[in-house]
C-alpha positions, 0 to 999 in steps of 0.5 A: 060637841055639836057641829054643823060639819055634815050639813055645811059638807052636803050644801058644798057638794063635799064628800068626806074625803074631798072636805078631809083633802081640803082640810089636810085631814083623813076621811075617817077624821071628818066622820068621826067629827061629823059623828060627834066622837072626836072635837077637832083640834083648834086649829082644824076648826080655824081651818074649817072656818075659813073654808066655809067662811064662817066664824066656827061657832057657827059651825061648833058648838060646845053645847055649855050655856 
Protein backbone atom coordinates (compact mmCIF):
# COMPACT_ATOMS: atom_id res chain seq x y z
CA UNK A 1 0.00 0.00 0.00
CA UNK A 2 1.06 3.24 -0.77
CA UNK A 3 1.51 6.09 1.75
CA UNK A 4 2.45 9.44 2.33
CA UNK A 5 3.56 8.58 5.87
CA UNK A 6 7.46 9.45 5.49
CA UNK A 7 6.70 12.77 3.88
CA UNK A 8 4.01 14.01 5.98
CA UNK A 9 6.73 12.75 9.17
CA UNK A 10 9.36 14.91 7.56
CA UNK A 11 6.96 18.09 6.98
CA UNK A 12 6.10 17.66 10.96
CA UNK A 13 9.75 17.57 11.87
CA UNK A 14 9.00 13.76 13.25
CA UNK A 15 11.61 11.18 13.72
CA UNK A 16 10.29 7.43 13.66
CA UNK A 17 10.26 7.32 16.93
CA UNK A 18 8.89 10.51 17.95
CA UNK A 19 5.82 9.59 15.13
CA UNK A 20 5.85 5.63 16.62
CA UNK A 21 5.62 7.31 20.24
CA UNK A 22 2.52 9.65 19.36
CA UNK A 23 0.94 6.69 17.51
CA UNK A 24 1.67 4.28 20.41
CA UNK A 25 3.52 1.92 17.94
CA UNK A 26 7.23 0.94 17.66
CA UNK A 27 9.77 2.58 15.58
CA UNK A 28 10.35 -0.45 13.48
CA UNK A 29 6.62 -0.43 12.85
CA UNK A 30 6.60 3.11 11.26
CA UNK A 31 9.67 2.15 8.80
CA UNK A 32 8.29 -0.96 8.07
CA UNK A 33 4.74 1.12 7.03
CA UNK A 34 7.00 4.13 5.55
CA UNK A 35 8.75 1.06 3.42
CA UNK A 36 5.72 -0.40 2.06
CA UNK A 37 6.08 -3.71 3.85
CA UNK A 38 3.42 -3.66 6.36
CA UNK A 39 -0.58 -2.00 5.80
CA UNK A 40 -1.25 -0.70 9.10
CA UNK A 41 -4.30 -2.06 11.04
CA UNK A 42 -7.32 0.24 10.87
CA UNK A 43 -7.29 1.83 13.57
CA UNK A 44 -3.46 3.03 13.55
CA UNK A 45 -4.36 4.67 10.07
CA UNK A 46 -7.57 6.41 12.04
CA UNK A 47 -5.04 7.45 14.49
CA UNK A 48 -2.47 8.49 11.86
CA UNK A 49 -5.38 10.27 10.62
CA UNK A 50 -6.14 12.39 13.16
CA UNK A 51 -2.81 13.32 13.92
CA UNK A 52 -1.94 14.75 10.66
CA UNK A 53 -5.45 15.90 10.47
CA UNK A 54 -6.34 14.30 7.27
CA UNK A 55 -8.77 12.15 6.10
CA UNK A 56 -6.40 8.71 5.50
CA UNK A 57 -6.91 8.15 2.08
CA UNK A 58 -5.02 11.33 1.89
CA UNK A 59 -2.59 9.68 3.46
CA UNK A 60 -3.01 5.57 2.43
CA UNK A 61 -3.52 4.45 -0.76
CA UNK A 62 -4.80 0.92 -1.65
CA UNK A 63 -3.39 1.44 -5.01
CA UNK A 64 -6.69 -0.46 -6.83
CA UNK A 65 -8.72 1.55 -9.22
Amino acid sequence: MKNRLKVLRAEHNYTQARLAELLDVSRQTINAIEKGKFDPSLPLAFKAARLFELKIEDIFDDEQG
